[in-house]
C-alpha positions as CSV (number, residue, x, y, z in Angstrom):
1,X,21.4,-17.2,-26.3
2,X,20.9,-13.6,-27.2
3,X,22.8,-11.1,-26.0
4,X,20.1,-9.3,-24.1
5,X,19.0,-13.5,-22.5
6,X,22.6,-13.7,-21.5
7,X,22.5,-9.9,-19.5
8,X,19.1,-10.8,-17.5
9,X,20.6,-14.7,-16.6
10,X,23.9,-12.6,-15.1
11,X,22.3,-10.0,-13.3
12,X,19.7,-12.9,-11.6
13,X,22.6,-14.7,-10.9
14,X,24.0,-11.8,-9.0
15,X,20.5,-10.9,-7.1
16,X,20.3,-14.5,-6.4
17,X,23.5,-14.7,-4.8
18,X,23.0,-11.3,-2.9
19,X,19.7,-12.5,-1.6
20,X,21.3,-15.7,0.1
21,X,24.0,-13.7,1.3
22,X,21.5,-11.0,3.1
23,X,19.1,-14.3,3.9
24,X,22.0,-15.4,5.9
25,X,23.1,-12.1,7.6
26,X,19.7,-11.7,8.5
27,X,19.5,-14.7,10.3
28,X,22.7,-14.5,11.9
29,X,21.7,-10.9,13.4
30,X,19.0,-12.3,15.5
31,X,21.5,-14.6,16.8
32,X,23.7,-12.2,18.0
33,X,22.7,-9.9,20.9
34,X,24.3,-7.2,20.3
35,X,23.2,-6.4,16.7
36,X,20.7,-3.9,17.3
37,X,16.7,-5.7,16.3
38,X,16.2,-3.0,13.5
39,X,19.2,-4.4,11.4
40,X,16.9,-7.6,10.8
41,X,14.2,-5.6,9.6
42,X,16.7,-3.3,7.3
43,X,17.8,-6.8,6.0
44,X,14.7,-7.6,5.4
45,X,13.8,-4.6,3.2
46,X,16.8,-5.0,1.4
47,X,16.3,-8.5,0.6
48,X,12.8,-7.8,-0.5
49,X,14.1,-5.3,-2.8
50,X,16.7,-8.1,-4.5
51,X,13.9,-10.6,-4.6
52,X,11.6,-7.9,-6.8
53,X,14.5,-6.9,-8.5
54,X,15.5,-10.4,-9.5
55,X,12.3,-11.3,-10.4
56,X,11.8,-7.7,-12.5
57,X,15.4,-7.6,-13.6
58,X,14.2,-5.5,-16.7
59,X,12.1,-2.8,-15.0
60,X,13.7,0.1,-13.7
61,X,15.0,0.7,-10.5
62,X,12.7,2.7,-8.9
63,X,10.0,0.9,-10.0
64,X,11.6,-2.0,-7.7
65,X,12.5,0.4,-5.3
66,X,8.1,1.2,-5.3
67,X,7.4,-2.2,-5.2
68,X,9.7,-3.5,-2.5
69,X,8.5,-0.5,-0.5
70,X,5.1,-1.5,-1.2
71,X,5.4,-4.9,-0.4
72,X,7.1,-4.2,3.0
73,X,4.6,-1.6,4.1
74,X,2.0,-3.9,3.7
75,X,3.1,-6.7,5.3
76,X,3.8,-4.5,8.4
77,X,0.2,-3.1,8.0
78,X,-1.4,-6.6,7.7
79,X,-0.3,-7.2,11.1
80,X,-2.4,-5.0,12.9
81,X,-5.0,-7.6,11.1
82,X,-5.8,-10.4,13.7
83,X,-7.1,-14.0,13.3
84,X,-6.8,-17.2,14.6
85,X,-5.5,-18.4,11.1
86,X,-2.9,-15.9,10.8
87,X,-2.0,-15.8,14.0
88,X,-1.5,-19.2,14.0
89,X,1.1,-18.8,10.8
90,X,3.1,-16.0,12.5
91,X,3.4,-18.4,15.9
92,X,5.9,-20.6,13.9
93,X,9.2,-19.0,12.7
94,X,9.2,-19.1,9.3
95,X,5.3,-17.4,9.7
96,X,7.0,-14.7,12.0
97,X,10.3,-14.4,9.8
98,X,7.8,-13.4,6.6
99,X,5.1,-11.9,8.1
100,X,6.6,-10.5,11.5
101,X,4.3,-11.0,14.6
102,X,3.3,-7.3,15.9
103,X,2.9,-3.8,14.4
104,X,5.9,-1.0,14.8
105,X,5.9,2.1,13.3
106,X,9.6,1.8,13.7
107,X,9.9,-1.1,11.4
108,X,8.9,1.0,9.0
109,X,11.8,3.6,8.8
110,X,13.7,0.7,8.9
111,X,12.4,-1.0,5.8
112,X,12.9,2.7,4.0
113,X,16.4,2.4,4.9
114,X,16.6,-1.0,3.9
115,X,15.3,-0.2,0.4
116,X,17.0,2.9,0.0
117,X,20.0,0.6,0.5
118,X,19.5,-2.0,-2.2
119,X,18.9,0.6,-4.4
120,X,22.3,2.0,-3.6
121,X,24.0,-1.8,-3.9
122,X,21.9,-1.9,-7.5
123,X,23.5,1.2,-8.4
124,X,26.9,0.4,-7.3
125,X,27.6,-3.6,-6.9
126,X,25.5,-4.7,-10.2
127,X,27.4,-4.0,-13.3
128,X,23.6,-3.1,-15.1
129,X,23.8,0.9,-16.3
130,X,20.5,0.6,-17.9
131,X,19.0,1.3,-14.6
């Protein structure tokens, strides 16, 4: 394996196991009352970010910074969008734990914070200088 192969296979493995880790602390902050509702939604972002990153683990930073904030802005756009069909997909949890269920312009400071901080835990967790 090259050396550049072996570099890409580390740093997934690292997103990989940063996205499980914020996949559980997600899930475990809406079971605890008093963990405030935003921190799911910062989670969220962040974990977006990992999963762009992991898939794009050659492109720079802020282009997966753009992307992740991209993606998360859309999705809480799309659900000022109402039909039966998607409705229907948000009503079950996995459909409201990807998609969310109702618009809030609050959720979307808090995916800005949530991507601002993966891109802090890319800068200082993942041992990548390339950047």
């Amino acid at each position: 394996m090259a050396i550049r192969e072996y570099k890409m296979t580390r740093l997934r493995l690292y997103y990989g196991l940063l996205i499980v880790l914020t996949i559980i602390l997600g899930l475990l902050s809406r079971q605890m009352s008093f963990v405030p509702l935003a921190t799911g939604d910062v989670l969220w972002a962040i974990m977006m970010f990992l999963i762009i990153r992991f898939l794009f683990v050659g492109s720079s930073l802020k282009f997966v910074a753009f992307v992740a904030l991209l993606v998360c802005y859309l999705v809480e756009l799309s659900q000022l969008y109402h039909a039966a069909w998607i409705d229907k997909i948000r009503a079950n949890t996995l459909g409201a734990l990807v998609l969310g269920r109702g618009f809030l312009w609050t959720d979307l400071i808090a995916y800005t914070i949530g991507v601002s901080l993966g891109l802090l835990i890319a800068y200082v967790l993942i041992p990548d200088k390339s950047g």
